[in-house]
C-alpha positions in Angstrom: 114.2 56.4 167.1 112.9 52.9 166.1 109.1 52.2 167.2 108.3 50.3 169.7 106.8 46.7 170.1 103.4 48.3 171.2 103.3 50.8 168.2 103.6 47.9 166.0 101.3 45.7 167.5 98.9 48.6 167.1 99.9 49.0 164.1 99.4 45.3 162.8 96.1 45.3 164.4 94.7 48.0 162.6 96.2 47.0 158.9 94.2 43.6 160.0 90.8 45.4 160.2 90.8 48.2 157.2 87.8 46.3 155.6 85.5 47.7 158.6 85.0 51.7 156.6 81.5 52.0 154.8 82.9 53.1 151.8 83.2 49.2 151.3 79.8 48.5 151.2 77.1 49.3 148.3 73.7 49.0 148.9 71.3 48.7 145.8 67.9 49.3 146.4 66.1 49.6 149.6 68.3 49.5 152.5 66.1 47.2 154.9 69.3 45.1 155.7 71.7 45.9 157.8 75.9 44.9 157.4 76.2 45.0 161.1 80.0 44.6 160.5 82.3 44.1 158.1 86.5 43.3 158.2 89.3 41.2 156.2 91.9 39.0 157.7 94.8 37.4 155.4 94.6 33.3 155.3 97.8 32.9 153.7 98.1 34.9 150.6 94.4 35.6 149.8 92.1 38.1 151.6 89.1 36.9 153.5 85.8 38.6 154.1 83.7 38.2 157.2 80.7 40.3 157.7 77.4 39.9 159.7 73.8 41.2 158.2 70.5 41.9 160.2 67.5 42.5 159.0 66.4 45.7 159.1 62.6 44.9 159.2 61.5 42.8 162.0 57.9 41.9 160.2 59.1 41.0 157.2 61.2 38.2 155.1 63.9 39.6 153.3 65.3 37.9 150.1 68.4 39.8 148.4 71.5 39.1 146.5 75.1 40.0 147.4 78.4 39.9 145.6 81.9 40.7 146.7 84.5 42.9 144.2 87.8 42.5 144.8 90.7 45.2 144.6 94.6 45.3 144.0 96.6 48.1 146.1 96.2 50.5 143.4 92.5 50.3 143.3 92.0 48.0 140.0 89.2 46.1 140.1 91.1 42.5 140.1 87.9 40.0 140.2 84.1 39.6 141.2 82.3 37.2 143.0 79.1 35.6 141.1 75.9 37.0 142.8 74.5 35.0 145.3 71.1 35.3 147.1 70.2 35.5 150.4 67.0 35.4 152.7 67.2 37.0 155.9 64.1 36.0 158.5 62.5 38.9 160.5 65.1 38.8 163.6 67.5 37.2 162.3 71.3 37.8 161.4 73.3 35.9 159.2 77.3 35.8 158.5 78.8 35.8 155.0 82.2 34.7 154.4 83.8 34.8 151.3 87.7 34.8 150.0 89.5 36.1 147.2 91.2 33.5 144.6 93.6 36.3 143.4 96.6 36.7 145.9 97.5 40.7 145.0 94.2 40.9 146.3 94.2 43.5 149.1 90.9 45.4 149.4 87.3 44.5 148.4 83.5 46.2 148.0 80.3 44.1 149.3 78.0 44.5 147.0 74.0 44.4 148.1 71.4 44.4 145.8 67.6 44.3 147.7 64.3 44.5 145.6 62.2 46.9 146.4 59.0 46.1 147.9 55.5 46.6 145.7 
């Protein structure tokens, strides 16, 4: 029996989101920033990253740095973003967006690193 339109549509729409698990994400440090949520979409050939972080303490100013490592199907590390910082206002969220360069790019790790305070 052949599956239906629905089951692939399902289907299709869950292979688009697979970057929303937390085994994608790596906090260093302190975890006073939230990744609210996280997912890839495919722009052509190359896997793009979206994700949304809060932060977590609503008195405070929080200045960290983030990278992105990207994956191949059979889990080899295929390339790394350069890290970049990042300040985060008390209540405020901000929205990352980064894509690979590598097209056998299919998976990827968000890498946090936050200082921790003195």
């Amino acid at each position: 029996m052949l599956p239906t339109k629905k089951v692939l549509i399902a289907l299709s729409a869950s292979l688009l989101f697979l970057g929303c698990s937390s085994k994608e994400v790596n906090i260093i440090g302190d975890k006073r920033v939230d990744i609210i949520q996280h997912k890839s979409i495919k722009e052509g050939s190359f896997l793009k990253v979206i994700a949304d972080l809060e932060n977590d303490d609503f008195d405070e100013v929080e200045g960290f740095v983030y990278r992105i490592e990207w994956f191949d199907s059979n889990g080899v590390l295929k390339d790394t973003t350069a890290w970049k910082p990042i300040v985060i206002h008390k209540n405020q969220k901000v929205q990352i967006v980064e894509m690979s360069n590598l097209p056998e790019v299919t998976t990827y790790k968000i890498v946090v690193s936050i200082p921790e305070k003195l």
